[in-house]
N, C-alpha and C positions, 0 to 999 in steps of 0.2 A: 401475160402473154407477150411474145415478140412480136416486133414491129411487120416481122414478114408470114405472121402466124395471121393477125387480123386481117392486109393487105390479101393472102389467101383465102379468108372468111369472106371479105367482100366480093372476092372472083367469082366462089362456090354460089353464093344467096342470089347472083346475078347470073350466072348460069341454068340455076335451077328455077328464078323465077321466067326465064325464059321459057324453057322446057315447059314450064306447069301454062303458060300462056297457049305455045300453040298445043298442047295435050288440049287445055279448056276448049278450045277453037274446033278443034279438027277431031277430037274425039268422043266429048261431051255431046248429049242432043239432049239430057232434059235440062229444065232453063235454072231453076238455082242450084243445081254442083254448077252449072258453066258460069254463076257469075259468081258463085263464093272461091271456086278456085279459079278462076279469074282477078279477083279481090286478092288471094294469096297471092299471086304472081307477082302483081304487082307491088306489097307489101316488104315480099322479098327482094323484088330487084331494086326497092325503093332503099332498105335497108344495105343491100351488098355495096351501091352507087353509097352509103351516106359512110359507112365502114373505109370503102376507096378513098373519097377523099378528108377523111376524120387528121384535124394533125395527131401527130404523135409525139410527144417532148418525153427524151428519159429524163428520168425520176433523178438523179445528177445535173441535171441541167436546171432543174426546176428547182431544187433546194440550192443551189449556187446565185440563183436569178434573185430569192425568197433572202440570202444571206447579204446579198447584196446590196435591198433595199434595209433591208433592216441596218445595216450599216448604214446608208446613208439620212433614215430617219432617225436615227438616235445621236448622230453628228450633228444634225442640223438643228436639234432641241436647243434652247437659251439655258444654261446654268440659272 
């Protein structure tokens, strides 16, 4: 996935756990759908907030970083 494809996933799950929060709230009256989806709500906007701030390192970066040490551990080995 692209970087602005996940970044957009975490908007969505924190939007939507809002939504599901006040629905739970304000339109639930019997007591477990109000606190299982209230439990979702929270799950998702727990998830969208962890997706927001997740790093992100391309796959280029990572194998240059991975090349880099390997160069310098095999340099540094004693003959």
């Amino acid at each position: 996935m692209n970087n602005w494809k996940i970044r957009f996933l975490g908007i969505a799950l924190m939007v939507l756990g809002g939504f599901l929060f006040v629905w739970s709230v304000r339109d639930i009256t019997a007591e477990w759908p109000q606190i299982f989806v209230g439990l979702l709500s929270v799950f998702s906007t727990a998830m969208g907030f962890g997706l927001l701030i997740m790093p992100l390192d391309d796959i280029a970066e990572i194998e240059a970083e991975n090349k880099e040490t390997n160069n310098i551990d095999k340099g540094s080995l004693p003959d």
